[in-house]
C-alpha positions, 0 to 999 in steps of 0.5 A: 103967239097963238098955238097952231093945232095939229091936222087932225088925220084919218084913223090908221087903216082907214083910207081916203079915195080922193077925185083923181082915184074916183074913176078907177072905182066907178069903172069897176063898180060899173063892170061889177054891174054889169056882170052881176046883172047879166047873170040876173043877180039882185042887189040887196043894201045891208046896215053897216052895224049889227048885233054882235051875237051875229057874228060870234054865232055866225064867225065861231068865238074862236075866230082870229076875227072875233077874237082879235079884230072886230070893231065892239062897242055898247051903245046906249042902251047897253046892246054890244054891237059891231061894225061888219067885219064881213057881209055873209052874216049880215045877209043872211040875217036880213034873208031870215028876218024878212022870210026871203028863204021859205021855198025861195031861190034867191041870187043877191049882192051887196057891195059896201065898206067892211071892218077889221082891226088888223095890221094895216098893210098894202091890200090889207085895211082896216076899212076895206071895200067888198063885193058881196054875191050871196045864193040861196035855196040851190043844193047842186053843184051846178050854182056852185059853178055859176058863181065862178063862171060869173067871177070868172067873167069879171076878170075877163071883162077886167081884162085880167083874167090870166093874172089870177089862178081859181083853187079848188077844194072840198071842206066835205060836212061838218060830220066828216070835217070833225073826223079829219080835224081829229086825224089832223090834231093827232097829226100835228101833235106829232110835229109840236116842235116844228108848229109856230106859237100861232099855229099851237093856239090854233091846234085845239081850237080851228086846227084847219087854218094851221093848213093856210099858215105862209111860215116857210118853216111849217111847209114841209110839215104841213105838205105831209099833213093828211088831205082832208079829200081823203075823209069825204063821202060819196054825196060830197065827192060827187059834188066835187067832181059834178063841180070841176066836171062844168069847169072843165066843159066850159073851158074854165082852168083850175087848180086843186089845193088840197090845202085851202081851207076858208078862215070862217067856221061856218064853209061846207063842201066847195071852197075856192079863192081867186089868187095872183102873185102880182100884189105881193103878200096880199095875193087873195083877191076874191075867196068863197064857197058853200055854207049849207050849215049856217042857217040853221046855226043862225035858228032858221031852217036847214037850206043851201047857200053859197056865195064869195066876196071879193076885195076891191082894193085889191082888185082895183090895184089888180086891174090897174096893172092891165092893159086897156084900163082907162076911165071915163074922162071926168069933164067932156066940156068946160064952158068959159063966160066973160061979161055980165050978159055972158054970165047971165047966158052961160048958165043957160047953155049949160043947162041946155046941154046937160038937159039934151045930152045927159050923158055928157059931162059939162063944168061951167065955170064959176069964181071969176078971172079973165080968159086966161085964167078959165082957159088954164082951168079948162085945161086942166080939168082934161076936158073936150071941148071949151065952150067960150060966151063973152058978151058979144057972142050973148048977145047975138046968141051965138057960143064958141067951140073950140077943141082943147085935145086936137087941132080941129078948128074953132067954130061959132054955133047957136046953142041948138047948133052946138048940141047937134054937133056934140051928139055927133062927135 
């Protein structure tokens, strides 16, 4: 006996989005869209793979993601080069290199699969998919509030809006981040006790993500930490408070959390995350904020950005638990043929279909079997309408209609007939 193989199955992590999954996508990919577009912002299409100097220069080497997580590889030619594990870099790498940011406002998105080797979990991937909205060349606070409101209105399109709360919080510059970190390791040396083994690694190397642990043990303890609020400047209050001052005109809600840092070195000033307690531990669905700094760490000039990524595995599961989320039927209508004549017409009528409706959706049906067996099919497929040819209506040129979804009556049309009455139903 021969020996079977073993199915070979997808890498952990890496998950397949099946046909019944589709339109939950297309109908967020076509709100994000549409968002973006109203706001006037641009899409850019970025490689999946980069130079892997881009991300320990951009990221930092200390990093849990440069450090434990990026997908690193030689290629042939000796160069390291890594799948993206975020889209900010990349973005801003291909702005440089194409002189996109010389005394230029840019408002751009990308939208792609991102990679990190964490621990798979529901809402956390290994591939995952993110939106990405990148601004450049805008230093006032007034930018930093328009990507909020335009994040904002995505949820309300998604009818989502009250499952998400916005936080707040200023990270300063770098000059006034070095002198709280150096507040917050004498701090924390105080507490070496209470600080989880993950949390000491961090101490001396990114001790503000110490401030975004979940250990319920360390929550007493960093509650008490100082704020960094309390170490900012005049330029980076008044940013701040320009910043929450639109929110609060345009009836935007918010919450301060003087504990929310960003994972990333490369984040200034105003940091923010749309968070949900609907997903379990996974609760981030959309983070972001102003890195001024990091063009100039990547060798161009001193500019401003800001921009966020959102997490669309996340979101999707997010939208799906609300009301009115309903897609797009995947058929409209399912067109049955029986006789040779009727084979010969039906892929006719079908491409006269397809050509005055465009936005019609028209399966015709192929591989054979009798009535019985196409109208199962027909069925099944969720559309309309079945559209039924055999030989004696080909061969007097008529179709008929029939609704597969209602009790209306059959009906006998011409083919130009039958168009008119789908334009109008």
């Amino acid at each position: 006996m021969a020996n079977k193989q073993a199915l070979i199955q997808a890498i952990r992590g890496m998950h397949d989005i099946l046909p019944e999954q589709s339109p939950g996508w297309h109908k967020l990919e076509k709100t994000m869209r549409a968002v973006l577009d109203s706001y006037g912002y641009q899409e850019i299409r970025l490689p999946i793979v980069e130079k892997t100097e881009l991300f320990k220069r951009s990221i930092g080497e200390v990093t849990d993601i440069v450090e434990k997580e990026m997908y690193t590889f030689d290629d042939r030619n000796g160069d390291s080069l890594t799948l993206r594990p975020e889209g900010t870099a990349g973005c801003l790498r291909a702005c440089m290199e194409h002189g996109l940011l010389h005394n230029q406002v840019h408002r751009l998105w990308y939208y792609g699969p991102m990679f990190r080797h964490e621990r798979p979990q529901k809402g956390r991937y290994r591939q995952f998919y993110q939106l990405g909205v990148e601004t450049y060349g805008m230093a006032d606070a007034d930018i930093d509030a328009e990507i909020i409101m335009l994040s904002d209105r995505l949820w309300r399109q998604l009818n989502i809006r009250d499952k998400l709360e916005l936080q707040l919080n200023s990270l300063g510059t770098v000059e006034e981040r070095n002198i709280y970190k150096s507040r917050l390791v004498e701090y924390f040396n105080q507490h070496l006790d209470v600080l989880d083994e993950d949390s000491q690694r961090r101490l001396h190397t990114n001790p503000l993500r110490i401030l975004d642990s979940k250990n319920p043990a360390m929550r007493e303890m960093i509650v008490g930490a100082p704020a960094l609020m309390d170490y900012l400047g005049e330029d980076s209050r008044t940013h701040f408070e320009k910043l929450t001052d639109i929110l609060d005109q345009q009836g935007v809600k918010y919450t301060l959390n003087p504990r929310l840092v960003r994972g990333l070195d490369y984040y200034s000033k105003t940091v923010f995350e749309w968070v949900t307690d609907e997903l379990g531990a996974q609760g981030t669905v959309c983070a972001g904020g102003r890195y001024d700094g990091l063009i100039e760490q990547l060798g161009g000039k001193s500019n401003s950005a800001i921009g966020f990524a959102l997490g669309m595995e996340r979101l999707l599961a997010l939208a799906e638990t609300a009301d009115g989320f309903h897609t797009d039927p995947t058929v409209d209508v399912y067109l049955i043929r029986m006789g040779e004549m009727a084979e010969k017409v039906g892929f006719q009528v079908a491409e006269q279909l397809r050509d005055a409706l465009p936005f019609l959706k028209v399966v015709l049906h192929c591989g054979g079997g009798g009535f019985k067996s196409q109208f199962k099919k027909a069925d099944k497929s969720g559309a309309e309408y079945a559209v039924i040819i055999g030989d004696e209506e080909a061969e007097k040129g008529l179709v008929s209609l029939k609704p597969l979804r209602s009790q209306d009556e059959q009906l006998t049309l011409t083919p130009d007939e039958l168009v008119k009455h789908l334009q109008q139903v």
